[in-house]
VEXKOL-51862 format. One record per atom (N, C-alpha, C): residue in one letter; x, z negated, y negated. Coordinates in steps of 0.1 Angstrom, whole numbers, plus 5000, padded with zeros to 4 digits. Atoms other than C-alpha are relative to their C-alpha. Example, Ala and Ser with C-alpha at 12.3 -4.5 7.8 and 13.67 -1.06 7.14 Angstrom:
<sites>
A500950005012 A512349225045 A500950004988 S499150005011 S513749295011 S499249924989 
</sites>
This chain:
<sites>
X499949914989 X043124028011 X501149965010 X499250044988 X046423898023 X499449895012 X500550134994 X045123568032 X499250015012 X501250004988 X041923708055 X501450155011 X498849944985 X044823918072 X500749905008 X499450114998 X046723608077 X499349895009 X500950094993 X043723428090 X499650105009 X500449934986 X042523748116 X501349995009 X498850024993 X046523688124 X499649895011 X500250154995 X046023328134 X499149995009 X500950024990 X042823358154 X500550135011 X499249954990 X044523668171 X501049955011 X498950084989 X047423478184 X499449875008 X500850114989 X045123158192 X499450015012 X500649904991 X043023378212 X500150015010 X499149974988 X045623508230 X500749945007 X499150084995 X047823248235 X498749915014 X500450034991 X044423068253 X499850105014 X500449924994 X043323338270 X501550075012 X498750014991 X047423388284 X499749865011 X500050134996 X046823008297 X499249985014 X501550014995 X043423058313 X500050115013 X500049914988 X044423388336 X501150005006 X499050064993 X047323168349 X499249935011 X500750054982 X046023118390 X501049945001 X499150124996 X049022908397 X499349884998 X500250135000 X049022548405 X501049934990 X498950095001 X051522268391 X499549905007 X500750094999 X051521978408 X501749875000 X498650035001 X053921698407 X499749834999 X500250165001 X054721298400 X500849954993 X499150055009 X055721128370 X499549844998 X500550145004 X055620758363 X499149935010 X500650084993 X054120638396 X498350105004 X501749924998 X050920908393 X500450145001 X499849874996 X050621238411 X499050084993 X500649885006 X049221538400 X499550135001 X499849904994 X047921838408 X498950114990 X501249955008 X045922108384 X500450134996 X499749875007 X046022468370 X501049974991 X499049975009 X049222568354 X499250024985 X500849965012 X047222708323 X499849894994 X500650125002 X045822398320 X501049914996 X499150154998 X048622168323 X500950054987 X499249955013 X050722428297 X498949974989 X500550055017 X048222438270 X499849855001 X500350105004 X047422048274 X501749974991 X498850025004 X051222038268 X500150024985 X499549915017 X051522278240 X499049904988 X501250105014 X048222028221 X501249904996 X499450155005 X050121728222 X501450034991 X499049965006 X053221888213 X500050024984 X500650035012 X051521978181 X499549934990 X500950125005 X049321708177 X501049864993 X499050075008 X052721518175 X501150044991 X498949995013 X054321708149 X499149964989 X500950045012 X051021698126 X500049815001 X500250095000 X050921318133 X501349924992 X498549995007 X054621288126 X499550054983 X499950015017 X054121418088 X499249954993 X501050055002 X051121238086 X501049894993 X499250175002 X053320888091 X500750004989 X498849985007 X055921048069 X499449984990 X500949995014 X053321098038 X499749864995 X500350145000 X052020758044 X501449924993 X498050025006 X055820648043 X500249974986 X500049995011 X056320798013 X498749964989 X501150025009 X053320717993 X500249954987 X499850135011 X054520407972 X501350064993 X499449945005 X057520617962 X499550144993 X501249925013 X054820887949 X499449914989 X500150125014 X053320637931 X500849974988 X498750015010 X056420567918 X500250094989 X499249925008 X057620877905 X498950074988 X500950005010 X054320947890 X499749914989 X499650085010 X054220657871 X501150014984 X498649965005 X057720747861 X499550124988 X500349905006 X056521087850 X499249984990 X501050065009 X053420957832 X500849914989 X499750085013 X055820697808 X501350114994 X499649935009 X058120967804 X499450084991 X500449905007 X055521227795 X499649904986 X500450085011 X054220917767 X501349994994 X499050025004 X057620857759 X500450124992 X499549875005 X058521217750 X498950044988 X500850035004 X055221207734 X500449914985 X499450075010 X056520937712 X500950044992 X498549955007 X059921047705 X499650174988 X500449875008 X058221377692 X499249984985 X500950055015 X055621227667 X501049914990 X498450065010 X059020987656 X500650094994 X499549965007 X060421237647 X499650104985 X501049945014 X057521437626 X500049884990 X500150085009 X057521117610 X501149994995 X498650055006 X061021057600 X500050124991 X500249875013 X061021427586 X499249994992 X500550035015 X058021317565 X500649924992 X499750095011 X059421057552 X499849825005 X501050114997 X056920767568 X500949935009 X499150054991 X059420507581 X499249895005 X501050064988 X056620307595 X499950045013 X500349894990 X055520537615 X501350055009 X498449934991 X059020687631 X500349805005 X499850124994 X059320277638 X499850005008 X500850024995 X056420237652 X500250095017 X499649934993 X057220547676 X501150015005 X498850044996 X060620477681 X500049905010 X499850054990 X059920167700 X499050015012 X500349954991 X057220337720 X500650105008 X498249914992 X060020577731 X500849925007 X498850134996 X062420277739 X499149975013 X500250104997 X059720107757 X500050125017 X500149904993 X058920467779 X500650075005 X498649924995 X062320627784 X500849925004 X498850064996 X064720547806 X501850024996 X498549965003 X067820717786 X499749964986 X499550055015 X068520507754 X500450104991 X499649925010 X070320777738 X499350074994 X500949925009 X067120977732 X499949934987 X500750015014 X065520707712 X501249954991 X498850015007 X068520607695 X500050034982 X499849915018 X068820887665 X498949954995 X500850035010 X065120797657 X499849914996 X500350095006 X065420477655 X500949964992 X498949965011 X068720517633 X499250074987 X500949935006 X066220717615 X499649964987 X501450135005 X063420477613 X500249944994 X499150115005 X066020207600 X500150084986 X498950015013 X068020377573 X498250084990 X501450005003 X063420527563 X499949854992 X500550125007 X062820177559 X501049894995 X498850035010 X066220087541 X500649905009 X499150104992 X067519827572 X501450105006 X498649974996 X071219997571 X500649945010 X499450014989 X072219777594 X499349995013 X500349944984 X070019847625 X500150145000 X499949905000 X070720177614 X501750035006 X498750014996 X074320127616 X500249965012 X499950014981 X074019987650 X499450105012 X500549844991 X072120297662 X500950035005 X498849905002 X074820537653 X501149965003 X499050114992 X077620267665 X499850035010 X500449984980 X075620227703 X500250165000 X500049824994 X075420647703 X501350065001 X498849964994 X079320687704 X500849975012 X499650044984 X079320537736 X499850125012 X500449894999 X077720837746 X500350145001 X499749885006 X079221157747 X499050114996 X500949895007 X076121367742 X499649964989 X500450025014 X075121177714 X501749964993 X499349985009 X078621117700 X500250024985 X499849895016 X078721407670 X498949894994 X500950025006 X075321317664 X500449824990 X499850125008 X076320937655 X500549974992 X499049975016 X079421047637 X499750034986 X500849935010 X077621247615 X498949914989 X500950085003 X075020937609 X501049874992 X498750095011 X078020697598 X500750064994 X499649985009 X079420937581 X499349984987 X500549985013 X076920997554 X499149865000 X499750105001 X076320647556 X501049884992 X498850015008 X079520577545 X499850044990 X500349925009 X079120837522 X499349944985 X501350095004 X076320657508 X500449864993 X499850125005 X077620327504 X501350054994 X498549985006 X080920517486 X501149925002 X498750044995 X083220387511 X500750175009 X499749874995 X085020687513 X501450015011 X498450014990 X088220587537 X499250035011 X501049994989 X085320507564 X499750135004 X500149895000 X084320827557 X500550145008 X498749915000 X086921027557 X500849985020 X499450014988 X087820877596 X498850055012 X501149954993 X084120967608 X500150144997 X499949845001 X084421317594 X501150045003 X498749914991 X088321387611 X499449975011 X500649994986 X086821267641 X499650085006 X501149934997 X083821457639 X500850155004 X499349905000 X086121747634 X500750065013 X499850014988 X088221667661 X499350055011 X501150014993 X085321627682 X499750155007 X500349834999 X084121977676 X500550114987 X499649945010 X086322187655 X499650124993 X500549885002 X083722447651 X498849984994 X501450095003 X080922227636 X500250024981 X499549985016 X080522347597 X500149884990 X500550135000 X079322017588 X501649924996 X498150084996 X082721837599 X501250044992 X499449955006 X084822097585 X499849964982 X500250065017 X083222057546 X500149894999 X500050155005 X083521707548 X501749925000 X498950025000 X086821687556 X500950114988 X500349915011 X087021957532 X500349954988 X501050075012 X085521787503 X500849864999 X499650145008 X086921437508 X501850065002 X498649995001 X091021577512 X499750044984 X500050005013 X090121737477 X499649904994 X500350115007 X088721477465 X501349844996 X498550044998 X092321287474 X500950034996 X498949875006 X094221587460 X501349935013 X498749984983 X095721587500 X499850135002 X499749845000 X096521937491 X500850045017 X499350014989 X098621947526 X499050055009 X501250034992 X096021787549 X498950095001 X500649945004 X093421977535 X500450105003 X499949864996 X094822287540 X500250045016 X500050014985 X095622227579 X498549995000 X501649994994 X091822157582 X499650144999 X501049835005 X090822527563 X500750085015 X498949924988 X093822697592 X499449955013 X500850014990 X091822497621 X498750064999 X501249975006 X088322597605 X500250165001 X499749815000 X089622997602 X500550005013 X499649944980 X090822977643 X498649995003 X501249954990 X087222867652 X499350044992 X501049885007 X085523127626 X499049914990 X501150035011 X083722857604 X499950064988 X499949935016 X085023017572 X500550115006 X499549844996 X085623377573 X501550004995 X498549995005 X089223527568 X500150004985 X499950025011 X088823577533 X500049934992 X499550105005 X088023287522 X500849865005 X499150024996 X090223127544 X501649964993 X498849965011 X093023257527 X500449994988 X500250055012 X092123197492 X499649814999 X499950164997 X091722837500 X501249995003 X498550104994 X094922807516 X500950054987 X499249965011 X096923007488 X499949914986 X500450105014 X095122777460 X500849885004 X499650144999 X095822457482 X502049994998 X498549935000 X099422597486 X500349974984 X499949975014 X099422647448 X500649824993 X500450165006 X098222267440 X501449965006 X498550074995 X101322137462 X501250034995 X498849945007 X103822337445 X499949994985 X500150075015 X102622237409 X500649865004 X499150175000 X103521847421 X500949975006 X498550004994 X106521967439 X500649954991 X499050055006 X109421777420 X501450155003 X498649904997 X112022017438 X499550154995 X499949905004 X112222357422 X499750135012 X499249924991 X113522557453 X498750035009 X500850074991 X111022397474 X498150054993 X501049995008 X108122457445 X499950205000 X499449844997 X109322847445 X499750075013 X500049984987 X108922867482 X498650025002 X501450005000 X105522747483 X498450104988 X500949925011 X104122957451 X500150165007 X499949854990 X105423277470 X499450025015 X500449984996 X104123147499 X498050065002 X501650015003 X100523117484 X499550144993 X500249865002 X100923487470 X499950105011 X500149874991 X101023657499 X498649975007 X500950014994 X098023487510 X498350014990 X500949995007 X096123537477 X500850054984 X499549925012 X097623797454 X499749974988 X501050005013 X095423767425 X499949864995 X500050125006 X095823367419 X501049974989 X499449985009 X097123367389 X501149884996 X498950115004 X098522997389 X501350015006 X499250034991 X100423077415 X501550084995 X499449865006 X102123407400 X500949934986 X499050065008 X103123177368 X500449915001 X499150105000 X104222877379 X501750075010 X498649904997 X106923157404 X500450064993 X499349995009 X107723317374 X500749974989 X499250085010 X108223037351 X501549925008 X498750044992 X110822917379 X500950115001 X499149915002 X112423217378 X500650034989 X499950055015 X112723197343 X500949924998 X499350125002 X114322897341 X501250005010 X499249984989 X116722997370 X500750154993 X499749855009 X117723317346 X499850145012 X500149884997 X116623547371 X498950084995 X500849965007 X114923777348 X498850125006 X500349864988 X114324097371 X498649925008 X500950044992 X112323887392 X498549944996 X501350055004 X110023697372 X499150124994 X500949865000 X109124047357 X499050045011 X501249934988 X107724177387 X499549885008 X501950094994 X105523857398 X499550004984 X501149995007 X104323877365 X499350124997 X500849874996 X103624237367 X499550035009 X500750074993 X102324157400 X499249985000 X501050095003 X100623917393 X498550054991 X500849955006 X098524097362 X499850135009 X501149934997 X097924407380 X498849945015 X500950074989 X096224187409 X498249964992 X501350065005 X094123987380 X500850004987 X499650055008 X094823987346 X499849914991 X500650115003 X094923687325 X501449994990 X499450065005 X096523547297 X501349944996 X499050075002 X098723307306 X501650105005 X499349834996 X100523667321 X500950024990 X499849935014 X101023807289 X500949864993 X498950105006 X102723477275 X501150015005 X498450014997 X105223437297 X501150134998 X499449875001 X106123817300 X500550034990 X499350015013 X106423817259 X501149895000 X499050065004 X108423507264 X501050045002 X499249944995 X110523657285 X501350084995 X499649925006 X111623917265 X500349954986 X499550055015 X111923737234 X501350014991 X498849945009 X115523797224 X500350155000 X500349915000 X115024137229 X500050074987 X500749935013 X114724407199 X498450025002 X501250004999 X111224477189 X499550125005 X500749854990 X111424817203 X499950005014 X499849964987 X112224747238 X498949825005 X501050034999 X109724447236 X498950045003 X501149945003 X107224657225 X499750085012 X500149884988 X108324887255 X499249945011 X499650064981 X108324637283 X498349924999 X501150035000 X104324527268 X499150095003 X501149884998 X102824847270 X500350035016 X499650014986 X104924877306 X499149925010 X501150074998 X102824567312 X498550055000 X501349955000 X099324717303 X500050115004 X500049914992 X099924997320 X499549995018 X500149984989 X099724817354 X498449945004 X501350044995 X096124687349 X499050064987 X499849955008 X095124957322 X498450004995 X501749975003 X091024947320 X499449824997 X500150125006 X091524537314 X499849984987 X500050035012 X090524377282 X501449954995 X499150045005 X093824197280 X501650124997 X498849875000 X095724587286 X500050014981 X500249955015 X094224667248 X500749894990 X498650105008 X096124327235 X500750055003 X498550025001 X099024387247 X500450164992 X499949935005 X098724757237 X500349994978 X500050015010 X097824657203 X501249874996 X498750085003 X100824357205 X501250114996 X498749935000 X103424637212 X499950064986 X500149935017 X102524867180 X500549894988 X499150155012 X102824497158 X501650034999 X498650064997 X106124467172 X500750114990 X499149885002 X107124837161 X499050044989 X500650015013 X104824787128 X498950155001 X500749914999 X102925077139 X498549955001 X501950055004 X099324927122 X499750075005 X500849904991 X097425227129 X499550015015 X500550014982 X097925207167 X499949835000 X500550114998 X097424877167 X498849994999 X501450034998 X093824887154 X499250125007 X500949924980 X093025187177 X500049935012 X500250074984 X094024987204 X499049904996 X501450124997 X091424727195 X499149974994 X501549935006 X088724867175 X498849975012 X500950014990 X087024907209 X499749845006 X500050104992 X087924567219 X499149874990 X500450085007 X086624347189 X498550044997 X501049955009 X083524567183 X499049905016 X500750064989 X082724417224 X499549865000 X499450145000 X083824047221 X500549964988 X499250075013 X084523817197 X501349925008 X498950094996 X088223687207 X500849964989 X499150055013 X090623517187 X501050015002 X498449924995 X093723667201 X499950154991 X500249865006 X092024047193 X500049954982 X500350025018 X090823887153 X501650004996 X498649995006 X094523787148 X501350105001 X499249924998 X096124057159 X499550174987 X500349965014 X093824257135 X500149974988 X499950035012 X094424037110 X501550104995 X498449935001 X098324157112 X500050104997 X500149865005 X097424507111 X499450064989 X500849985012 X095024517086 X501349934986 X498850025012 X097824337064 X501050114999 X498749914999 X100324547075 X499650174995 X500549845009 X098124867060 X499649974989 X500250025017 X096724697030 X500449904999 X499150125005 X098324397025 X499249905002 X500650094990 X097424057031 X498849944997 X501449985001 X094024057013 X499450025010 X500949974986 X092624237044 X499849915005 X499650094991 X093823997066 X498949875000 X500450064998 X092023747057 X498249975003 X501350044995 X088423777066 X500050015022 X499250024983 X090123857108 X500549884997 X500050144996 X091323547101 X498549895002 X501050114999 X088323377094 X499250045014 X500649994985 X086723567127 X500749945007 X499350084990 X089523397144 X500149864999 X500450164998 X088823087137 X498749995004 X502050004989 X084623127143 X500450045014 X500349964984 X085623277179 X500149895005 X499850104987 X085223057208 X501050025009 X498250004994 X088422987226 X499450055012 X500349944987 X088823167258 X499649835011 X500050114992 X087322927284 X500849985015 X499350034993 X089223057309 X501549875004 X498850154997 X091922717326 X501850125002 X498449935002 X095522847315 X499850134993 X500149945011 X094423047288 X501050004990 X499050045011 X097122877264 X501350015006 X499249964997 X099522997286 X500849915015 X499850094988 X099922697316 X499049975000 X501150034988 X098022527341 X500749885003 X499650174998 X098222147335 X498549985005 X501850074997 X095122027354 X500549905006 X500450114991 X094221687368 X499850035013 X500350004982 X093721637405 X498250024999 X501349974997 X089921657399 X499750194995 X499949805006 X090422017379 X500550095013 X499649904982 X092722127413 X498950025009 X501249994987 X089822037433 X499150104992 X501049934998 X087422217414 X500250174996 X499449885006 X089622507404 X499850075018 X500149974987 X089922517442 X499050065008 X501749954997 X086322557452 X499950074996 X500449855008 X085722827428 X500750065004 X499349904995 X088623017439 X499550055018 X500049974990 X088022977473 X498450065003 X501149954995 X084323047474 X499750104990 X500149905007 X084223307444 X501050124998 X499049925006 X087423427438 X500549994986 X500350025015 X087423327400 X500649865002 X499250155006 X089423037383 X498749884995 X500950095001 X086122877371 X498850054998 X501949975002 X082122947369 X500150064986 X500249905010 X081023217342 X499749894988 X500750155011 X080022997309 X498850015001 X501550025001 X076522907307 X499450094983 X500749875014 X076023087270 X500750155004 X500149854996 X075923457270 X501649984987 X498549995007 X079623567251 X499750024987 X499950025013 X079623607216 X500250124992 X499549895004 X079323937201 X501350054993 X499250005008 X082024107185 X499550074984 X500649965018 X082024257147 X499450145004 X500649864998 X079624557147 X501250164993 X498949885001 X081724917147 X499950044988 X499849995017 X080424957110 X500749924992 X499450085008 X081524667096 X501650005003 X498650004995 X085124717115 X500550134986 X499649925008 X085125047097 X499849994984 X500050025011 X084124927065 X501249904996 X498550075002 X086824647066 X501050075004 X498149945000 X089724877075 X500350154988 X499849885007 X088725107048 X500849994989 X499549965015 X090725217019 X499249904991 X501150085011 X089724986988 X500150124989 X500649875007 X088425146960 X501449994990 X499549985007 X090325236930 X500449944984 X499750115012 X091124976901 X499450114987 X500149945009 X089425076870 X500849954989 X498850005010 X091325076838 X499449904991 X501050145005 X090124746820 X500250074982 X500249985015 X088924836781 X501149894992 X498550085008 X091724706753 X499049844998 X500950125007 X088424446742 X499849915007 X500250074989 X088724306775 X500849855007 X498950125000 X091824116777 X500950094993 X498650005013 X094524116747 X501549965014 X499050044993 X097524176758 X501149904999 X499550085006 X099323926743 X499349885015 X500250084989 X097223706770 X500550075018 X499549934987 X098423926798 X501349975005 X498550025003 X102023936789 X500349835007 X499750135000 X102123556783 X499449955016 X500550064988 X100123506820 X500950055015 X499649944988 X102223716838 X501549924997 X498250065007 X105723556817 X499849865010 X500150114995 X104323236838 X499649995014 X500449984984 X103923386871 X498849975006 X501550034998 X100023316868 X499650165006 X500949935002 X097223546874 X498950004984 X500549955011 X095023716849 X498649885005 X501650094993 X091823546865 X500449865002 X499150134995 X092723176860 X498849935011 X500950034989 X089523096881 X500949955017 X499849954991 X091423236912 X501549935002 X498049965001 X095123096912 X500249955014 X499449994989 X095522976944 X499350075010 X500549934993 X093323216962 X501050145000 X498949865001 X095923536948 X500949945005 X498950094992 X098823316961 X500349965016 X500250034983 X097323206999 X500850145005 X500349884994 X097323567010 X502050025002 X499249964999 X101223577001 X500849925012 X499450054993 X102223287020 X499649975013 X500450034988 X100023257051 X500750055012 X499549934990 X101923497071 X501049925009 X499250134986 X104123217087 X499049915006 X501250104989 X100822987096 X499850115012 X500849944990 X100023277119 X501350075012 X499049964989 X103223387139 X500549845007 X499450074996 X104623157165 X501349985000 X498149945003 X108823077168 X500150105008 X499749924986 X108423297200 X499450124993 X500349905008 X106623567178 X498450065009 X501150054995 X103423497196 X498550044990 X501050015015 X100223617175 X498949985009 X500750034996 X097923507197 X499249854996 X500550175005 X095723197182 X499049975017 X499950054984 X095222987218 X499049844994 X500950164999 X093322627203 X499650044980 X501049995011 X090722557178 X500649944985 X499150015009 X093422387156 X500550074994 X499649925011 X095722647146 X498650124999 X501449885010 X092522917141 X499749924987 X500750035012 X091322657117 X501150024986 X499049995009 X094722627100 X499950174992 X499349895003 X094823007102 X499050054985 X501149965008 X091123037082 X500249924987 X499750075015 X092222777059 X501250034989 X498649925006 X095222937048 X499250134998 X500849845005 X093023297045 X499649944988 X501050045012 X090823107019 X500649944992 X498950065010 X093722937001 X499249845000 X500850094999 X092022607013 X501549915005 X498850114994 X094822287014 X499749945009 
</sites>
């Protein structure tokens, strides 16, 4: 509809503009170039106004003309890009399958099509490292750092390259680059990441996590727990004390709950006799996370202490993390101390009937001696030798790891929160609640042996020789009296920590040399 408006426009004004021309009675007349003239105005304006026209249409005629061979051109152009782009797209379906023929093959129909190298570049990097020629692959990724758009991408290509051939220095200078580059690229960050731990460049490493948490690749939290662990690692191979102390407190404020950190600043305190202090990072420290190596030093601590104000300052202790498995040890430690059997096996009735540990068996064994004597004791020994040692790292009371343990202690902290991965077997029951109560029962009542049974004359004489009546049994009645030292530490420690002394402890229950 517009259009036939547009067109009654057009014949309107043509129309009119002749029909203006035509009812012009004037003359012009005049002399240009040697020839006179004389004719209707009308006439002489519209011939004017034709030509006038006639030479602008003729004018963009020439101009088209003109241009032509530069159309040509750019269609041409257009036509080997559109095949090129063409190319470069099927190169790359093929590289993602796999078909390094094929991504070749298309790679140098791209090359031959496009006029910006950098496209075909990556796929022919691709193509190369597809059909195992590493080094026209290496020369890709080399030419594409000349480049700033392709750049990353090339870095990224000799990195895992590197990688690849386990030249890890190479590596390690493609991935700070990369980082460099773009400090916000996650990529860059794990790799630099990955190979500083792998270095145990606890330092280094931890500046990368602090550039990585400004541009948001890792969130704050774990952020934090990465830097407090890396922190940690540096302050275990501190030589300087002062300097090791500085760094463990600084990695506490950034991750409360790391437990290495909490006892290697307490065992420095310790050893600096400030007593006050190491208390409260290890009370700290446990109600953050409780663990083990906690509870050692804290009883060490206190070791010259009487056993009542031990006993105090352990239950003080399980107080500040009180629904823990390790609150119900220490609970049931303190009663030991202050011979109060009874509360000792309330406190950890509930805890052995859960789990089999070998901390809870020996601390049972103690109590159960300490109400019937040291008969009881010995079948909690033998649970404490069958338990499986705690798997947790610094269970035995320190945290000696290798540089490959730091690294992987590291990663689990930082991406779980946890000292190391759950175990792969399910845990190990503990004694069923019947059998607890059948072992802490009352024994029965000795019957009265008939005269025809044993002569006393053989009694007398067995007892005049400090034997037993049962000569079967003699060093099995005997174990039970002397084991009680295989099972305390000098520090007064009843915790069994390695598969050694448990075995000692079960071989001594059974009167076994």
């Amino acid at each position: 509809m517009i259009r036939i408006l547009q067109f009654l426009l057009v014949i309107i004004l043509v129309t009119g503009t002749i029909t203006f021309f035509a009812s012009l009675n004037s003359r012009i007349s005049g002399e240009a170039f040697g020839y006179q003239f004389d004719g209707p105005s009308g006439l002489i304006l519209g011939g004017l106004v034709l030509l006038f026209l006639a030479a602008i249409y003729l004018t963009h005629k020439i101009k088209d003309i003109l241009a032509l061979p530069a159309k040509i051109k750019a269609k041409d152009a257009a036509t080997r890009r559109e095949r090129g782009i063409a190319a470069l797209t099927r190169g790359l379906e093929a590289a993602a399958a796999g078909d390094g023929e094929d991504a070749a093959h298309h790679a140098r129909v791209a090359r031959r099509n496009l006029d910006n190298v950098a496209l075909t570049r990556l796929l022919t990097a691709q193509a190369a490292q597809l059909s195992g020629d590493n080094a026209t692959a290496k020369e890709s990724y080399s030419a594409m750092l000349a480049a700033p758009e392709t750049e990353f991408i090339g870095l990224k290509g000799l990195y895992a390259q590197a990688i690849a051939a386990g030249d890890t220095a190479a590596a390690k200078g493609y991935a700070e680059r990369a980082f460099r580059l773009r400090p916000n690229a996650a990529w860059a960050f794990q790799s630099v990441f990955d190979l500083g731990l792998d270095r145990g460049a606890w330092n280094e490493t931890r500046e990368a996590v602090i550039q990585a948490q400004k541009n948001k690749v890792i969130d704050d939290a774990r952020a934090n727990r990465a830097r407090g662990a890396l922190l940690t690692a540096d302050a275990y191979a501190e030589s300087d004390p002062a300097a090791a102390m500085t760094e463990a407190e600084a990695a506490l404020k950034l991750a409360p709950d790391f437990t290495p950190a909490s006892a290697l600043a307490a065992r420095i305190a310790m050893d600096e006799g400030k007593t006050g202090k190491a208390a409260k990072l290890l009370e700290t420290g446990f109600a953050a996370s409780a663990h083990p190596a906690l509870i050692k030093l804290y009883d060490r601590l206190y070791k010259d202490e009487t056993p009542e104000k031990r006993a105090h300052k352990l239950r003080k202790l399980a107080e500040k993390n009180p629904t823990s498995d390790e609150a119900a040890l220490l609970k049931a430690r303190a009663a030991t101390l202050v011979e109060d059997w009874q509360g000792a096996v309330d406190a950890l009735q509930a805890h052995v009937t859960k789990t089999a540990n070998p901390a809870a068996f020996s601390l049972m064994a103690k109590a159960a001696a300490g109400l019937k004597g040291e008969a009881a004791a010995q079948v909690w020994y033998e649970h404490a030798a069958a338990a499986p040692r705690d798997p947790r790292p610094g269970a035995d009371g320190a945290f000696h790891l290798t540089r490959e343990g730091w690294a992987r202690l590291i990663r689990e902290f930082m991406d779980f929160a946890r000292l190391s991965p759950p175990p792969i077997e399910e845990a190990t029951e503990g004694v069923p609640a019947e059998e607890v109560q059948l072992l802490l029962a009352p024994p029965p009542a000795p019957e009265e042996p008939e005269e025809s049974e044993a002569p006393p004359e053989t009694t007398e004489e067995a007892l005049a020789e400090g034997g037993a009546p049962d000569a079967d049994k003699p060093e099995e009645a005997t174990a039970g009296e002397d084991d009680g030292s295989l099972h305390d530490d000098p520090e007064g420690d009843d915790h069994i920590h390695d598969d050694e002394e448990a075995e000692r402890a079960a071989n001594a229950a059974r009167g076994v040399s």
